[in-house]
Every structure is written in structure tokens, then in C-alpha cells.
N, C-alpha and C positions, 0 to 999 in steps of 0.2 A: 504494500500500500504506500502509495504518493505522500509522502509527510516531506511539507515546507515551512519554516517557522523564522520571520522575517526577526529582526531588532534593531538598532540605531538609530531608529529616529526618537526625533525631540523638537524642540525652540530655537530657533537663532537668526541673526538677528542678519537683516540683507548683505551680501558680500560675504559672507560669512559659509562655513564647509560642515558637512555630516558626511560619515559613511557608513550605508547601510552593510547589514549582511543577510543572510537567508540559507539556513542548515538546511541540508536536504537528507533527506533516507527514505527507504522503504524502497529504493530500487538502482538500477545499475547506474550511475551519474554520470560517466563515461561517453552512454549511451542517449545521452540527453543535451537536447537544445535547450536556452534557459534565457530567462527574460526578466525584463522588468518594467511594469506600469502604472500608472497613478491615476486617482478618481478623484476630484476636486467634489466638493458638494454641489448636486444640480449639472454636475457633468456625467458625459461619459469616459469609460474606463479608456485610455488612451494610451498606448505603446511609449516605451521611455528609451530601451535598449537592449540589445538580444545579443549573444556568446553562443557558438557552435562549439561542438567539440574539439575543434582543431584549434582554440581563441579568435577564431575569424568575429567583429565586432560592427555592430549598425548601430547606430543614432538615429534620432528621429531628430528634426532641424533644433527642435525648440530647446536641444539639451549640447546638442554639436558643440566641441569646443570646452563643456564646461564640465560634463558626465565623463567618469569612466568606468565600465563592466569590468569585470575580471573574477575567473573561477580559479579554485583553490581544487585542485584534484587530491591532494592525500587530505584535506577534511573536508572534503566532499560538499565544501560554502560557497557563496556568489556572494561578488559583492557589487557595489555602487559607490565609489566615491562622489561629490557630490561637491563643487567647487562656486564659486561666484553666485552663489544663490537669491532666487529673487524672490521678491512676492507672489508671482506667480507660478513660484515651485509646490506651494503649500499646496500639498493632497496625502490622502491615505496612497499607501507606494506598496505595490504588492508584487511578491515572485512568483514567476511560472515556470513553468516547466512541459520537456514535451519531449516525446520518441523523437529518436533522427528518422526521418522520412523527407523525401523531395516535394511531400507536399506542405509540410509543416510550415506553421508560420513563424517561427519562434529560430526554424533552420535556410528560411528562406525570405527574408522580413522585406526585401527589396521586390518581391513580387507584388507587393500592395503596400509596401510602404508602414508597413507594420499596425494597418488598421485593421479592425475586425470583418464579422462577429470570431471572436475567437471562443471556435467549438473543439471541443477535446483537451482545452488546458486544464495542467491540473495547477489549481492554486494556495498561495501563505492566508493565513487572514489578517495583512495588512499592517502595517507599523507609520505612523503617523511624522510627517515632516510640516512643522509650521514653520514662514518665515515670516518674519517683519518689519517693515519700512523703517 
């Protein structure tokens, strides 16, 4: 079973850095593409940045530059550093996770740009990033 279990967020204050992380188990991590997205309140869930198996990495524009992915293979964690932060970063920030497959979105995120519906991911529930003017 899929267990993802997000931590690192908090408060801070604009210009200002968090990094997230997101334990993963209950299956082969190797074998998994892995993401990361945020839900503003009154939005939708929206793609932040995806890591293949190989660290091959995608941005979505609105992080390019200030976001960086990266997976830990012997503790099997994802992270998000999380750099130059605005106001508009505050959202709940959640990990996915996904089989390698050519059709996957999580291993293919330049097919659409890493918007959804994203069906078949399995999900963290969520670790909270506020920032403030």
C-alpha cells in the first residue's frame, strides 16, 4: 500500500525558503515517478514539479527558477526546496506518486504541461506552506 507522509511546511515571511519532504513506502520507489502540487483555497489542485526515476526534473512556469525537486533513493524521500517565496506560494503542497509508464503524468508532465485530471495518483495528505507580504 501507497503511504506518502508530507512535513516542512510552516510561516514565512516573502523572500524567504522552506523545504519540504515526503516519506514514501508501501512500495518499490525506484519504480516510481513523483511529484509535487498545491491547492490554494477556492482553487484547483495544480502541478508544482515532477522527478522521474532517472532525476530527469519539470517545472511548471510559476515555480521555474525558484523550486527545486530532488529524491533521496537510500531513504526513499522527495523533496522541494523552496526558494524566493511569495504570496502567492501559500497553499496546502501535496506528494504524488505514480508507476513508470509512458502514459503517466507524473513521468511525462511535458505532455500536458502537468495539468490534470490526475487519475491514478496516489496521494500525502498535505503539509501546509503560508507566506506573507
Amino acid at each position: 500500500q501507497v503511504q506518502l507522509v508530507e512535513s516542512g511546511g510552516g510561516s514565512v515571511q516573502s523572500g524567504g525558503s522552506l523545504r519540504l519532504s515526503c516519506a514514501a513506502s508501501g512500495f518499490t520507489y525506484a519504480n516510481y515517478c513523483m511529484g509535487w502540487f498545491r491547492q490554494a483555497p477556492g482553487n484547483e489542485r495544480e502541478g508544482v514539479a515532477t522527478i522521474d526515476s532517472d532525476g530527469t526534473t519539470y517545472y511548471t512556469d510559476a515555480v521555474k527558477g525558484r523550486f527545486t525537486i530532488s529524491r533521496s533513493a537510500d531513504k526513499n524521500t522527495l523533496y522541494l526546496q523552496m526558494n524566493s517565496l511569495k504570496s502567492e506560494d501559500t497553499a496546502m503542497y501535496y506528494c504524488a506518486a505514480e508507476p513508470l509508464s509512458p502514459y503517466s503524468v507524473l513521468c511525462v508532465p511535458a505532455r500536458n504541461g502537468l495539468r490534470g485530471p490526475y487519475i491514478g495518483l496516489n496521494w500525502g495528505q498535505g503539509t501546509q506552506v503560508t507566506v506573507s507580504s
